[in-house]
C-alpha positions in Angstrom: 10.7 -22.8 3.7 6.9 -23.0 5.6 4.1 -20.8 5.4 4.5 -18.9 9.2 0.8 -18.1 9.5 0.0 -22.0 10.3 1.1 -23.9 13.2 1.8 -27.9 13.2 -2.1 -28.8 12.8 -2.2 -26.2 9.7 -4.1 -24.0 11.5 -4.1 -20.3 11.0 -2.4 -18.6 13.9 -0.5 -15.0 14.3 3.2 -15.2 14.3 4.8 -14.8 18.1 7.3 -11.8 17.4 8.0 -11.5 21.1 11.5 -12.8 21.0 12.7 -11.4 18.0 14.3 -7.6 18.5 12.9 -4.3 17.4 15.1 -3.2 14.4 14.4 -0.3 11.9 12.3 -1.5 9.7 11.6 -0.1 5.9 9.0 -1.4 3.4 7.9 0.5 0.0 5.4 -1.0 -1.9 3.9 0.5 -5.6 0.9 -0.2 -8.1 -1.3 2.4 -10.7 -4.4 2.7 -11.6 -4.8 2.7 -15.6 -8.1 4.9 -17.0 -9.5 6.6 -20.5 -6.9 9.4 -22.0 -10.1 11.1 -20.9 -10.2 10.4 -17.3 -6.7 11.0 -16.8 -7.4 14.9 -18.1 -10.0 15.2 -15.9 -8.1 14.4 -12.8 -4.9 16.1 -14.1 -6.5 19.0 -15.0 -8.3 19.3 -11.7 -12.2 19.0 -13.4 -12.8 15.8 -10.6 -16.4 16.8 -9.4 -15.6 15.1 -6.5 -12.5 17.5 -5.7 -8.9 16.6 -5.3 -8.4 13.2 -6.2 -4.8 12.7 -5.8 -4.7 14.8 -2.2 -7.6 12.5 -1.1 -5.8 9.0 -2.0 -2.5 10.3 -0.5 -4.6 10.4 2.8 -7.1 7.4 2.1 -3.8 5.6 1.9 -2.1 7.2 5.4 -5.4 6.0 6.7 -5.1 2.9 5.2 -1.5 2.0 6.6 -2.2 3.0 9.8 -5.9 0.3 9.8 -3.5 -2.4 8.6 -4.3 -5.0 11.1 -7.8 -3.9 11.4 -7.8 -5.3 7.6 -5.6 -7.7 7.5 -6.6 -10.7 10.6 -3.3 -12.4 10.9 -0.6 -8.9 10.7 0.2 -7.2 14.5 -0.7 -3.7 15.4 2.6 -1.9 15.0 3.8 1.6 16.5 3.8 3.0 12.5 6.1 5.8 12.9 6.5 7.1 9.3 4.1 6.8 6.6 4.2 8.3 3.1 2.0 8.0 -0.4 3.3 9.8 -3.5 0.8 9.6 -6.2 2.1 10.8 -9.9 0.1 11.3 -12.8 1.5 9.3 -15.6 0.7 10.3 -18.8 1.5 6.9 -20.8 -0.1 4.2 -18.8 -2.3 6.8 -18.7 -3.0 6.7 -15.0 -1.8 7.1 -11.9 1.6 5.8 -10.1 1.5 5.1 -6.6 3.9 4.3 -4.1 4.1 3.9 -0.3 6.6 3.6 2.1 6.5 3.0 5.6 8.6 3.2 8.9 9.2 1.5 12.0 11.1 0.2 14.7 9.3 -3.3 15.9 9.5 -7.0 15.9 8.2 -7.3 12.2 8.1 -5.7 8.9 5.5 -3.2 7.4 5.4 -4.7 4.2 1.4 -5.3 4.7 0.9 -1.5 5.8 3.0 -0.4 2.6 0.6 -2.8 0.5 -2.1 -1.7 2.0 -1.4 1.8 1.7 -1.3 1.6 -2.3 -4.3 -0.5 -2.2 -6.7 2.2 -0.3 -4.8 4.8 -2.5 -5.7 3.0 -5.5 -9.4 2.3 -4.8 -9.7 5.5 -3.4 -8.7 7.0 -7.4 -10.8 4.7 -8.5 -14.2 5.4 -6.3 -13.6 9.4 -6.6 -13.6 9.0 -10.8 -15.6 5.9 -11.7 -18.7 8.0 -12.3 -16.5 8.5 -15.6 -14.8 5.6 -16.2 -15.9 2.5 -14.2 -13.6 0.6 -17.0 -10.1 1.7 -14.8 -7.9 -0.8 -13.7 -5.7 -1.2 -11.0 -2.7 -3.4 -10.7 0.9 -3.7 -10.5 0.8 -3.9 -6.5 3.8 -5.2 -5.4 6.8 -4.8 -2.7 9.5 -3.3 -4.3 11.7 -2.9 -0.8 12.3 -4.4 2.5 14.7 -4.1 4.9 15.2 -4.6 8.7 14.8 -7.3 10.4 16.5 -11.2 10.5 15.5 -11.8 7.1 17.3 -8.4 5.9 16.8 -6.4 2.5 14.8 -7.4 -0.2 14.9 -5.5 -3.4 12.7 -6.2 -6.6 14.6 -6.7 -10.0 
């Protein structure tokens, strides 16, 4: 199978999508952010001084769904029609589990606005409590589901 993003000279170029049809289209993607047993009591508790971290990275990554292909140079801007980001406090990574999922009915997936969404979720965690713990770590960011499209449903093991 070839990379799509490169044409016969191995140029970079954007995929045309203007033959394929519009389908529903699905994506959820996932990743944490891992801090101090102290850090994740601040933030659980509420003691953030920068206020409500977990309500600010749900919409940092809305936002960050809907910028996508302001980010990303090669994805196409897509009519985005549903966009969730439930962030749960975990106490034995201890951290904070994310996961995105994202609508709509186009020409391509949303995988990359699902990614995307974890990552400004994630960085957002991170920028609102690193003045405690610039040691935090995100990771785990990964597609978990995919469906729609000619290539149908993907679904990680």
């Amino acid at each position: 199978m070839a990379l799509t993003h490169f044409d016969a000279q191995g140029d970079a170029h954007m995929v045309d999508v203007s033959d394929k049809p519009s389908t529903a289209r699905i994506a959820i993607a996932q990743g944490h952010v891992r801090m101090a047993p102290a850090t994740y009591d601040i933030i659980s508790e509420g003691r953030a001084r920068k206020g409500d971290v977990l309500g600010v990275a749900r919409l940092a990554g809305i936002m960050g769904a809907k910028k996508t292909p302001d980010l990303i140079p090669l994805c196409h801007p897509l009519p985005v029609t549903k966009v969730s980001v439930d962030l749960t406090l975990d106490p034995d990574l201890p951290g904070v589990q994310i996961q995105a999922t994202v609508k709509t009915s186009g020409q391509t997936g949303v995988e990359m606005e699902a990614l995307t969404a974890v990552s400004t979720a994630a960085l957002t965690v991170y920028d609102m409590a690193k003045a405690v713990d610039k040691a935090m770590e995100i990771g785990g960011l990964r597609v978990v589901l995919k469906d729609g499209g000619k290539s149908g449903r993907y679904e990680a093991s």
